[in-house]
C-alpha positions in Angstrom: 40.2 -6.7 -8.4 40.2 -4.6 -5.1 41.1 -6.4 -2.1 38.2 -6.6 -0.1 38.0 -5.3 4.0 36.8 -9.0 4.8 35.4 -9.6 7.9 37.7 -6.1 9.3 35.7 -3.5 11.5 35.2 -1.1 10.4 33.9 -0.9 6.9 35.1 2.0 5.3 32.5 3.8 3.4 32.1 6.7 0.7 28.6 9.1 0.0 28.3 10.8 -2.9 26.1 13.8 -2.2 25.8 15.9 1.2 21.7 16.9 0.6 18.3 15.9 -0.6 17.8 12.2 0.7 21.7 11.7 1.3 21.3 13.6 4.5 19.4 10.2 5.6 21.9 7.8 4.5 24.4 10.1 6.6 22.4 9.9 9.4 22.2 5.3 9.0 26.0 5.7 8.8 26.5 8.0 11.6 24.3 5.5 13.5 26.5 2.6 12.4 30.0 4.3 13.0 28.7 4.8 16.6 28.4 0.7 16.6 31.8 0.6 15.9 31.0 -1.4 12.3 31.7 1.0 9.8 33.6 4.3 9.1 32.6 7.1 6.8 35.9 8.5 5.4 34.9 10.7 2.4 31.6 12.4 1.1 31.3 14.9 -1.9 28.6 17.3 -2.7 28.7 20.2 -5.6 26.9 22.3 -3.5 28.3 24.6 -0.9 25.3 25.0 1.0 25.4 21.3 1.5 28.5 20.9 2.2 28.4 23.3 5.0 24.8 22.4 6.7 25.8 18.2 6.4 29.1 18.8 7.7 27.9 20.8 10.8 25.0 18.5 11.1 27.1 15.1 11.0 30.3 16.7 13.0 31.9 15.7 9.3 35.2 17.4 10.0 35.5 16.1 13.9 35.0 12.8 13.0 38.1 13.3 10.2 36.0 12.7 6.8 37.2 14.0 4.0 35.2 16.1 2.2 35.3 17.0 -2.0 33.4 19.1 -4.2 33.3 16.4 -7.0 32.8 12.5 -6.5 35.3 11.6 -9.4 38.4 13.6 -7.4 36.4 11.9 -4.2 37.2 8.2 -6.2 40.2 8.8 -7.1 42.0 9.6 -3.8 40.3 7.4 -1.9 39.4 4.2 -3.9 42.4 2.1 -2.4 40.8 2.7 1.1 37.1 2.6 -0.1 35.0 -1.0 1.5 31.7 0.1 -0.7 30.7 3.8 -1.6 26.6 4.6 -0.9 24.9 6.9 -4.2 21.5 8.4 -3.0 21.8 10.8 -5.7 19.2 11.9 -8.3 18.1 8.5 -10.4 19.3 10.1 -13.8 23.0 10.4 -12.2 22.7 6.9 -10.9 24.3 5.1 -14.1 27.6 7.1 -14.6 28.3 7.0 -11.0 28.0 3.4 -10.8 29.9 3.0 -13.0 33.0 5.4 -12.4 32.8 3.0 -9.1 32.6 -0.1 -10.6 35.8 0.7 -12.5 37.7 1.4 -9.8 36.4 -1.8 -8.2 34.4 -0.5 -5.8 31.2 -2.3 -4.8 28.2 0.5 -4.6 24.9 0.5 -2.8 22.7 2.2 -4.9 19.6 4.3 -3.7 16.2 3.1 -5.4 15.2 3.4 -7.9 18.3 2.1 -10.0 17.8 4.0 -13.2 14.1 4.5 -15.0 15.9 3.8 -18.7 15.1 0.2 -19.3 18.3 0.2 -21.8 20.5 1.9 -19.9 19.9 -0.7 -16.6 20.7 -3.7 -19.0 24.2 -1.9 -19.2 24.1 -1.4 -15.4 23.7 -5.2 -15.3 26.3 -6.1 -17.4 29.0 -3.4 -15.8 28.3 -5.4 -12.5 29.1 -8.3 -14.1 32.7 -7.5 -13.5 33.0 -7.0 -9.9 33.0 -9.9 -6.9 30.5 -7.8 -4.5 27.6 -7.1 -6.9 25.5 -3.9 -6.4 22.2 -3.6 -3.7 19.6 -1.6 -4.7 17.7 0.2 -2.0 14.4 -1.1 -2.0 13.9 -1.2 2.0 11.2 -3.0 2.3 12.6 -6.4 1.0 14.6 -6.7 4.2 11.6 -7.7 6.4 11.6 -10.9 7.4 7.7 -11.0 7.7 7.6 -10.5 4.0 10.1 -13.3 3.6 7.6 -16.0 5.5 4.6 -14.4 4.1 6.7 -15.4 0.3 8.0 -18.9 1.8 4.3 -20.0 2.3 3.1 -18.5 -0.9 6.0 -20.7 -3.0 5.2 -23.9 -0.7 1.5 -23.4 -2.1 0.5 -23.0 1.7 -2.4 -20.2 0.1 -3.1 -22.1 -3.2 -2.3 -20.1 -6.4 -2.2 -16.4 -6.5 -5.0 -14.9 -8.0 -4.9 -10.9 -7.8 -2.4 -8.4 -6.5 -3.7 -4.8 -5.3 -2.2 -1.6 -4.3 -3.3 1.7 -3.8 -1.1 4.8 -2.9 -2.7 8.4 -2.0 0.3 10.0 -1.1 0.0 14.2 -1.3 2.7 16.1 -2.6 2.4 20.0 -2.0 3.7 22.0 -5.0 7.2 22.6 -3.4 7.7 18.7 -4.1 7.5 19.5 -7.8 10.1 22.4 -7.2 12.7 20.6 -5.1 15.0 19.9 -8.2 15.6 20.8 -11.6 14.8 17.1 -12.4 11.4 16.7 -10.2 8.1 15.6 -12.2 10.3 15.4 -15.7 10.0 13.2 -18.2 13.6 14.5 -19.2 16.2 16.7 -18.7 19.1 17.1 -21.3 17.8 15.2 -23.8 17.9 12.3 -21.0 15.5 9.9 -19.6 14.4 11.1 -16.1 10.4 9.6 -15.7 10.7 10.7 -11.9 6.9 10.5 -10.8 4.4 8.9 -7.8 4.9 6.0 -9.8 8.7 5.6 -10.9 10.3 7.1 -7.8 8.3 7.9 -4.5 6.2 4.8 -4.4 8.5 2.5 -6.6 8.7 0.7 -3.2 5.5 -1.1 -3.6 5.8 -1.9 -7.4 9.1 -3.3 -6.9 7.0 -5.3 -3.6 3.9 -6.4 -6.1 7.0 -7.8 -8.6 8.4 -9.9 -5.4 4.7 -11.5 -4.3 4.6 -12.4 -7.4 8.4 -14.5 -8.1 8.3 -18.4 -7.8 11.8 -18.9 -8.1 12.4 -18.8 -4.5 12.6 -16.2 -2.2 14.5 -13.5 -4.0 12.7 -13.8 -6.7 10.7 -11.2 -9.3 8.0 -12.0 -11.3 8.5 -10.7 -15.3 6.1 -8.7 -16.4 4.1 -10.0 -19.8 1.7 -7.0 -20.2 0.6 -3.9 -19.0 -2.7 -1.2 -20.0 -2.5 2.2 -18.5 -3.9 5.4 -18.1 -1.8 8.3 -17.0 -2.7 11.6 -15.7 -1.5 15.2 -14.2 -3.0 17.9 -12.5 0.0 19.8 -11.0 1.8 21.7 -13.9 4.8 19.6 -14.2 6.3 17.7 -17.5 5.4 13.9 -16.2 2.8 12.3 -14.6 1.6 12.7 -10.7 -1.3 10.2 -10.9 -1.3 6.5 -12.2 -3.8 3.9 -13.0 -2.0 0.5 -14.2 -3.5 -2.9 -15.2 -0.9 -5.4 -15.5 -0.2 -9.2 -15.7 3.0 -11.0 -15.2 4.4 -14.4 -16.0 2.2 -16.4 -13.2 0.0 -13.5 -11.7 -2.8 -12.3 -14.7 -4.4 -9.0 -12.6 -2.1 -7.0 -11.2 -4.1 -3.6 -10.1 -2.2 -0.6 -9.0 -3.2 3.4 -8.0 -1.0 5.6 -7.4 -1.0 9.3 -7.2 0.1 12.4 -5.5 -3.0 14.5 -6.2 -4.9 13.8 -3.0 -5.8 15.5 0.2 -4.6 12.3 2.7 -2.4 9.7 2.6 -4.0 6.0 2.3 -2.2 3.0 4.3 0.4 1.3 1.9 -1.3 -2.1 2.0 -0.2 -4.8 -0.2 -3.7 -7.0 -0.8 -2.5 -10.3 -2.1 -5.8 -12.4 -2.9 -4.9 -16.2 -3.3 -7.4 -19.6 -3.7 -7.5 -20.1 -0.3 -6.6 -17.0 1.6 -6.5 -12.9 1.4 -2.9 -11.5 2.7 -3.2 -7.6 3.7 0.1 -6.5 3.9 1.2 -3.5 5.4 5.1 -2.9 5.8 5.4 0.9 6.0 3.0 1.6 9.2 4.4 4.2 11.1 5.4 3.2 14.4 7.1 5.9 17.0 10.3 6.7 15.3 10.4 3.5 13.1 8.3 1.4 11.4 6.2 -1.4 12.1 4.5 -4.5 9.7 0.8 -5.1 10.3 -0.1 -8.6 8.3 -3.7 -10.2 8.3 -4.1 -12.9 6.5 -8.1 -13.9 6.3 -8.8 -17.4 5.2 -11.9 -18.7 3.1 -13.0 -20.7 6.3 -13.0 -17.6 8.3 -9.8 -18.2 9.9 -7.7 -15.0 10.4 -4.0 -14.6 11.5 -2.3 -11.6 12.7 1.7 -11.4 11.8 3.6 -7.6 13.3 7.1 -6.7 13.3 8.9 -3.2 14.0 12.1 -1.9 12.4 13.5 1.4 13.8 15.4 2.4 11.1 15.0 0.5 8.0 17.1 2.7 6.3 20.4 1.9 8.8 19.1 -1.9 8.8 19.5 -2.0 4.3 23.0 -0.6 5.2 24.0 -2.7 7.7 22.6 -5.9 5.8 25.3 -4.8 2.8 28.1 -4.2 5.0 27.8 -8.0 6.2 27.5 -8.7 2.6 30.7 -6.9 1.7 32.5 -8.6 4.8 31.0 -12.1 3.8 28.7 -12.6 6.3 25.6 -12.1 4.2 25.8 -14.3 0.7 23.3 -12.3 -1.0 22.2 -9.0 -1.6 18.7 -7.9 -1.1 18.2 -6.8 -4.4 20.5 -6.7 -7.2 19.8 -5.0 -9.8 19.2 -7.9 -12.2 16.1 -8.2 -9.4 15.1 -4.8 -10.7 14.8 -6.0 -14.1 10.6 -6.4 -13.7 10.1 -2.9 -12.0 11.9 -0.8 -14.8 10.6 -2.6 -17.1 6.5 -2.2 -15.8 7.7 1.5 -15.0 8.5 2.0 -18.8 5.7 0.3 -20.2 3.0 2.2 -18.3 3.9 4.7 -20.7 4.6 3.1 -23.5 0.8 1.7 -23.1 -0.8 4.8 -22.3 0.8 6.8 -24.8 0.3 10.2 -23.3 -0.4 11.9 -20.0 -3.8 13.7 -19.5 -3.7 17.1 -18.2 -6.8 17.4 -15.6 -8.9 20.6 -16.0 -8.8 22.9 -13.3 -12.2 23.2 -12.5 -11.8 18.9 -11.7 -9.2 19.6 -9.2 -9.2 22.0 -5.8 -6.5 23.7 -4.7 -5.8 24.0 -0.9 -3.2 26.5 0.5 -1.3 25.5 3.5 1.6 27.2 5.4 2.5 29.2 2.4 2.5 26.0 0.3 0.0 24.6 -2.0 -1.8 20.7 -2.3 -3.4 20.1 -5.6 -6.4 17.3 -5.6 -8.0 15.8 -7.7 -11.9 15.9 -7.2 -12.9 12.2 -5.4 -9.7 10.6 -6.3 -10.1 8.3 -3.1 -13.2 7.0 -5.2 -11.9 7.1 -7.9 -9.1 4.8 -6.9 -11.2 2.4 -5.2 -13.6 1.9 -8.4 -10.4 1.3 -10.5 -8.9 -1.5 -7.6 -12.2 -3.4 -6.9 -14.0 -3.2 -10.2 -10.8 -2.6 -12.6 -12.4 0.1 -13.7 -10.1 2.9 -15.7 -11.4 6.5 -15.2 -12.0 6.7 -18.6 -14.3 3.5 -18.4 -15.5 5.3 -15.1 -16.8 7.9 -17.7 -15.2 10.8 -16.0 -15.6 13.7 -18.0 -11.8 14.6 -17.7 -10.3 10.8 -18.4 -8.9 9.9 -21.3 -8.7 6.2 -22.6 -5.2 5.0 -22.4 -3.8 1.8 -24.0 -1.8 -1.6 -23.9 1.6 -3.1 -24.2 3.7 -5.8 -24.1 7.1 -6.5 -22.7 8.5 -6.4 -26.6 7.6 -3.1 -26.4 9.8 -1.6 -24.3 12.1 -0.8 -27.1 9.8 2.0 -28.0 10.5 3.9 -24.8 12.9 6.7 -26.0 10.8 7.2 -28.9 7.6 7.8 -26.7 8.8 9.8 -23.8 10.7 12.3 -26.5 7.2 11.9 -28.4 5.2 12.8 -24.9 8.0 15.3 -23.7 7.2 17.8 -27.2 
């Protein structure tokens, strides 16, 4: 086992990739290393571009970090001197990085989502297994400590049993999105599992919240998920899916309702609408704020009462990072989410398609296209209605009668094993 750097400033750290959403844990480091509590000492990318635009960008070469064009040569010069190496690379590269780190002993933090292969984060799990620091998963939003009280009150039964869990997410993508990687919108690539979507990937913040509302075994706690109906859709030409309707029901919470897409003109607030006996809790923890972010939580009680909670983070990003680096010094005992914690999500993302079976291309003349800046939005006619009819009435579009929706299906947490079989069935 590697010695740790306990309770030594600074923490040395690693990055695997130099573009793409690294560039922002750069930036949280950067921020950190001015603090004096950690030190970036090597970072890799295979692309040259990136390498030269990061490293100009970060001053990477006048603040002495080493610099390799592959993260296995980057491991195995500088392991011995390596505190915890960061991996915001893309989520079908997550599981052999992990572990090429985890055999050298080095503790990772892992960019969210951890993987979208159900069977391959079980062996994730049990390769952490053999190392003292255990992996965090960077799912930012668990790190608020609103959240935390808003959870401790739910578990001390302050709101009475929890009832219904909503969420809906219009977030647009224009079509550059779809064309930022050879991975974006698959299913798979290279006979791998990939399921990057609104769902899986750039909203998998909020499912992963809905999991945590719903834990009872104390704070750090995820709810499993029992069963799930869905009905997925597309109408950008891509492989996966770009808009999601999901009815789900976990061990102690029976209507989960979530709608999420990227087929929309304007973005909706990211509320989290937890509806309990005695009380509704609207919680928003991604309001912009300035620079930073800021939580905005009502909770409305049945006798009218109403409370007001608010909280501002300025980079929630920098604050994950710093949490782990306490962790890996022993000030912090826990880890915000491991990836045992992530168990719930990957599971619910895997059965939404298990349920639904296939993805429904929408027809063109269902969807308007609007050009912007050389760029293109594609939206799905009334999907802000749409939305809303599926949250407050749990109506599916297909139940909606839309002429373009097509009735999806059920499934249970057994299921899951049929994953492989029905992405490589959906993929053809």
């Amino acid at each position: 086992m590697k010695k740790m750097n306990n309770n030594i400033f600074p923490v040395k750290i690693g990055i695997i990739g130099m573009g793409g959403f690294a560039r922002a844990h750069h930036s949280s480091v950067l921020e950190l290393e001015k603090k004096g509590k950690v030190k970036l000492i090597c970072t890799c990318d295979v692309f040259e571009e990136n390498i030269k635009s990061t490293g100009q960008q970060f001053l990477l070469h006048d603040r002495n970090v080493k610099i390799f064009k592959n993260y296995i040569d980057m491991l195995d010069e500088c392991s011995n001197d390596l505190d915890f190496v960061c991996i915001p690379t893309p989520v079908h590269l997550h599981a052999e990085m992990h572990q090429q780190c985890i055999k050298r002993s080095i503790p990772v933090y892992l960019e969210k989502p951890p993987t979208l292969d159900y069977q391959q984060l079980l062996e994730m799990m049990e390769i952490d297994r053999t190392i003292e620091k255990k992996t965090n998963v960077g799912f930012n939003f668990i790190i608020q400590k609103e959240r935390h009280q808003i959870k401790q009150r739910i578990l001390s039964g302050e709101f009475g049993k929890v009832k219904k869990i909503t969420f809906t997410g219009l977030w647009p993508r224009y079509a550059s999105y779809f064309k930022r990687s050879n991975w974006a919108g698959r299913l798979m690539l290279d006979n791998s599992i990939v399921l990057d979507s609104c769902f899986g990937n750039a909203l998998s913040h909020f499912v992963h919240n809905i999991l945590f509302w719903c834990g009872k075994q104390g704070i750090f706690s995820w709810d499993p998920v029992v069963k799930v109906e869905s009905e997925l859709y597309r109408a950008n030409k891509i492989q996966g899916t770009d808009t999601v309707f999901v009815r789900a029901s976990t061990k102690n919470v029976e209507d989960i309702r979530i709608a999420i897409t990227h087929a929309c003109s304007e973005k909706t607030p990211d509320i989290e609408k937890i509806y309990c006996e005695k009380a509704k809790i609207f919680f928003e923890g991604n309001a912009r704020c300035g620079d930073g972010l800021q939580v905005n939580c009502s909770i409305l009680w049945n006798n009218s009462k109403e409370e007001k909670i608010k909280g501002n983070y300025q980079n929630i990003l920098t604050d994950n990072i710093d949490y782990y680096t306490d962790y890996i010094t022993g000030t912090k005992e826990r880890v915000l989410t491991l990836l045992s914690d992530t168990e719930p999500f990957v599971m619910l993302n895997g059965l939404i398609y298990v349920a639904a079976q296939k993805i429904t291309q929408i027809p063109d003349s269902f969807i308007n296209i609007v050009s912007e800046s050389g760029d293109t939005l594609t939206v799905i006619n009334d999907i802000q209605k749409i939305s809303e009819s599926f949250i407050e009435k749990g109506l599916f579009p297909s139940e909606q009668k839309l002429p373009w929706a097509s009735k999806g299906g059920c499934a249970f947490n057994r299921d899951i094993k049929d994953l492989h079989q029905i992405i490589k069935k959906i993929s053809e």
